[in-house]
C-alpha positions in Angstrom: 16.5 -49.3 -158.7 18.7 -47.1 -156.6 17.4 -44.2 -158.2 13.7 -45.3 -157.5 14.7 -44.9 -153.5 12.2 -48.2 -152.8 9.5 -47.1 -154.9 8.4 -50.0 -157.6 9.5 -53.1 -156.1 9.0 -56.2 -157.6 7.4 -54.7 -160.8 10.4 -52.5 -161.9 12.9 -55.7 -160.7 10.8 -57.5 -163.7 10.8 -54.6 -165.9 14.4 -54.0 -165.5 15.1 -58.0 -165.6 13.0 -58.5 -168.3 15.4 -56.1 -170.5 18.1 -58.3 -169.8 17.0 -62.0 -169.7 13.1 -62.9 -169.0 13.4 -66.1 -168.7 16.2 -66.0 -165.4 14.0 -63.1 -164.3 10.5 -65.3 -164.0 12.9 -67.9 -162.3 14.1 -65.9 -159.7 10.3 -64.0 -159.0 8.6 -67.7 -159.4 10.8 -68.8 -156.3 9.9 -65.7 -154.4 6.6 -66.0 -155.4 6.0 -69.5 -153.6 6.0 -67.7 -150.2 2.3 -67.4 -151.2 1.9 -63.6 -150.6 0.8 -60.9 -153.3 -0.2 -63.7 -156.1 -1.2 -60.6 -158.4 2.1 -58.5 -158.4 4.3 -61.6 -158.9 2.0 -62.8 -161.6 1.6 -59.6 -163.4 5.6 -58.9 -163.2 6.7 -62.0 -164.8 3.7 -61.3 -167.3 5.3 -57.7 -167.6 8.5 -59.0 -168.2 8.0 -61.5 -171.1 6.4 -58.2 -172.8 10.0 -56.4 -172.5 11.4 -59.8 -174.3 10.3 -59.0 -177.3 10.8 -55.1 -177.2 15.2 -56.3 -176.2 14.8 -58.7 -179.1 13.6 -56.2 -181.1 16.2 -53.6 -180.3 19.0 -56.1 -180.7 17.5 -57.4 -184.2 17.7 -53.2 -185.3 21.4 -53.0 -184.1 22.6 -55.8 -186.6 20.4 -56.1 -188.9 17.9 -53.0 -190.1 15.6 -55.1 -192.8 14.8 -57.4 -190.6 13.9 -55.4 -187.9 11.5 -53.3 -189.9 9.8 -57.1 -190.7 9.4 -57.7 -187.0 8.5 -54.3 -185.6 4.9 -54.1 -186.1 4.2 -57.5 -184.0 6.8 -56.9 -181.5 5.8 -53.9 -181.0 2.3 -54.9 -179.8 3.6 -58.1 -178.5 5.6 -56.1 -176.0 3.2 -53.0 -175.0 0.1 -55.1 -174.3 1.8 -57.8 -171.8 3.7 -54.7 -170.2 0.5 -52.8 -169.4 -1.7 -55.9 -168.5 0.3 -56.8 -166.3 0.9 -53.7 -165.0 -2.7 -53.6 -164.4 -2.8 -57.2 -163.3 -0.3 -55.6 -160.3 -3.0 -52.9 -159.3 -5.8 -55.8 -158.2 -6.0 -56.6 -154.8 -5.4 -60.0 -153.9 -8.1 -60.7 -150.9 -5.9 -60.9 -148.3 -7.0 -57.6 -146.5 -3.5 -56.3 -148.1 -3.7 -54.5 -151.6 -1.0 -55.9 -154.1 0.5 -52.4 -155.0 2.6 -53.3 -151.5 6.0 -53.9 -152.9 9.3 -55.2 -150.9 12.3 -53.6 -151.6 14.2 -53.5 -154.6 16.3 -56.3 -155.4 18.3 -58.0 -157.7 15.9 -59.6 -160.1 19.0 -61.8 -161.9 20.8 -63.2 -159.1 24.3 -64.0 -160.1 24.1 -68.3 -159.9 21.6 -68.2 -162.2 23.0 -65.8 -164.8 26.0 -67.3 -165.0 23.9 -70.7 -165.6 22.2 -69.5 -168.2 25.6 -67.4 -169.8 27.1 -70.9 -170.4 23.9 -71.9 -172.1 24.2 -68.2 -174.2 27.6 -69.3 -175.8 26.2 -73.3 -176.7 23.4 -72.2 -178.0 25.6 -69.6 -180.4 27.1 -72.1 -181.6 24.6 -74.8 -182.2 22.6 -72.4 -183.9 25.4 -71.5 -186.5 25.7 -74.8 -187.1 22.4 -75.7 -188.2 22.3 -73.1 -190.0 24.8 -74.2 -192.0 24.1 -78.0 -192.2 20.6 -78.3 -191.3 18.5 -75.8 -193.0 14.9 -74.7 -193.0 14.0 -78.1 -191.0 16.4 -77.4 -188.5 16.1 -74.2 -187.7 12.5 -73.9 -187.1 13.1 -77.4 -184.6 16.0 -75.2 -183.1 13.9 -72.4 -182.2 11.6 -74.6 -180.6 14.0 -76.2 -178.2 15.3 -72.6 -177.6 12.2 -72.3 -175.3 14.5 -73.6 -172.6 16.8 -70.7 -172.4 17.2 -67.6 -173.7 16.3 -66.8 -177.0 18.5 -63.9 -177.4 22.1 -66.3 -179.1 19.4 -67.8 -181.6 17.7 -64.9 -182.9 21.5 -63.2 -182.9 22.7 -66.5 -184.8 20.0 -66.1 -187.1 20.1 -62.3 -187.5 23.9 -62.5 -188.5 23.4 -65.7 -190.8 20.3 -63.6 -193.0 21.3 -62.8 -196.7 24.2 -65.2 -196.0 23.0 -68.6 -195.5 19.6 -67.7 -194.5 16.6 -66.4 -196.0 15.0 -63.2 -194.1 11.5 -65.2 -194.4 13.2 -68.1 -192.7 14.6 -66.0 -190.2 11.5 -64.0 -189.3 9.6 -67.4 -188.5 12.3 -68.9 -186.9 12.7 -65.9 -184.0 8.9 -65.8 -183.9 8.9 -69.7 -183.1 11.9 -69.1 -180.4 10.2 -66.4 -178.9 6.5 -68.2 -178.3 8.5 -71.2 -177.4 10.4 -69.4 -174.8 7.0 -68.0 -173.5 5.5 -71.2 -173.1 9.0 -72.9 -171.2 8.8 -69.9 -168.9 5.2 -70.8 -167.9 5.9 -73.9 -166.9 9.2 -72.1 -165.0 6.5 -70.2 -163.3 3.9 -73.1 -162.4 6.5 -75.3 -161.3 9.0 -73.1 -158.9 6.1 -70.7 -157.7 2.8 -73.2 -157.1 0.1 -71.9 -155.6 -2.3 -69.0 -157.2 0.6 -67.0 -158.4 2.1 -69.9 -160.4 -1.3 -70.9 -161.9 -1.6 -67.3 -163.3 1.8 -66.8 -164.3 1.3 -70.2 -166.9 -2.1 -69.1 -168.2 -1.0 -65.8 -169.0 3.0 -67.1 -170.7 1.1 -70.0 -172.3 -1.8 -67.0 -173.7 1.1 -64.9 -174.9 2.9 -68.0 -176.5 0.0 -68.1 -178.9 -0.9 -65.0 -179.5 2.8 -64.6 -180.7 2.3 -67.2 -183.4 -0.4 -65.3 -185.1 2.2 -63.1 -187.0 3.0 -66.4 -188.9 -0.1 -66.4 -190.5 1.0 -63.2 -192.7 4.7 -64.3 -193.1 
């Protein structure tokens, strides 16, 4: 951000939170979006953001765990370029206040250091949990884990799972569970967005998250 010298604003503090933790990233932008003003660029950024989710989940995967990477690629490849250039684009539309949305505040911190430490704690449950069911719960459990995971970050389930594949989970089992965590996620962060920034920009924000949480089940149809 330093090295942008002001230029980006609120998009490139979405793309740059979005690459650590989407979900505290659309928190944060949803609260400064409920001052009412450029409904499009907030909208569009925590759209853009959710796209980068699945590109950092995708990059972890590859880092542990190569085979099941390649499995996941193809969707989370498109899952993460179409939501980053729509709502780039989204960002370009004026929004009929006389003041066109490409008008960007400075660059800020788009984690805020309350809430990441909120949602760290949650990181290190959700570890364990997931290694847990895992273990003792199987198939049943895991896919019922990744949906509850919509309420924080996704990133310690899909790690749980990615470690536990070829061990005590199947790479099919795995592949469906992350894809579940992930649309869940989307869906939580929606509602994130309706409820902390209202107005126009928090109607958009859901409509878009809760689009993008379907459109990321389809992949299960070919699993």
């Amino acid at each position: 951000m330093r090295l942008a010298k002001g230029r980006g604003g609120i998009f490139m503090s979405a793309v740059l939170g979005g690459m650590y933790s989407a979900t505290v990233t659309t928190v944060v932008l949803a609260k400064k979006a409920s001052a009412g003003r450029h409904p499009h660029v907030f909208s569009g950024s925590i759209l853009a953001a959710s796209g980068l989710m699945y590109f950092r989940i995708l990059v972890l995967v590859w880092l542990f765990n190569r085979p099941l990477a390649a499995r996941l690629a193809p969707a989370f490849l498109i899952l993460s370029i179409i939501p980053l250039v729509a709502g780039w684009l989204w960002t370009r539309r004026p929004d009929g206040e006389g003041v066109e949305s490409t008008e960007t505040t400075a660059p800020h911190n788009p984690l805020e250091l309350r809430a990441a430490v909120l949602f760290a704690a949650m990181f290190l449950l959700v570890l364990v949990v997931t290694q847990l069911s895992v273990h003792y719960l199987g198939r049943t459990g895991i896919y019922g884990l990744a949906a509850l995971m919509g309420l924080t970050d996704v990133v310690p389930f899909v790690m749980g799972l990615t470690h536990s594949v070829g061990l005590t989970t199947p790479l099919p089992m795995a592949l469906i569970g992350i894809t579940i965590a992930a649309s869940s996620n989307n869906l939580v962060k929606g509602a994130y967005a309706y409820f902390f920034a209202r107005r126009t920009a928090g109607r958009w924000s859901f409509c878009f998250l809760a689009g993008l949480a379907v459109v990321g089940l389809l992949p299960l149809l070919w699993s």
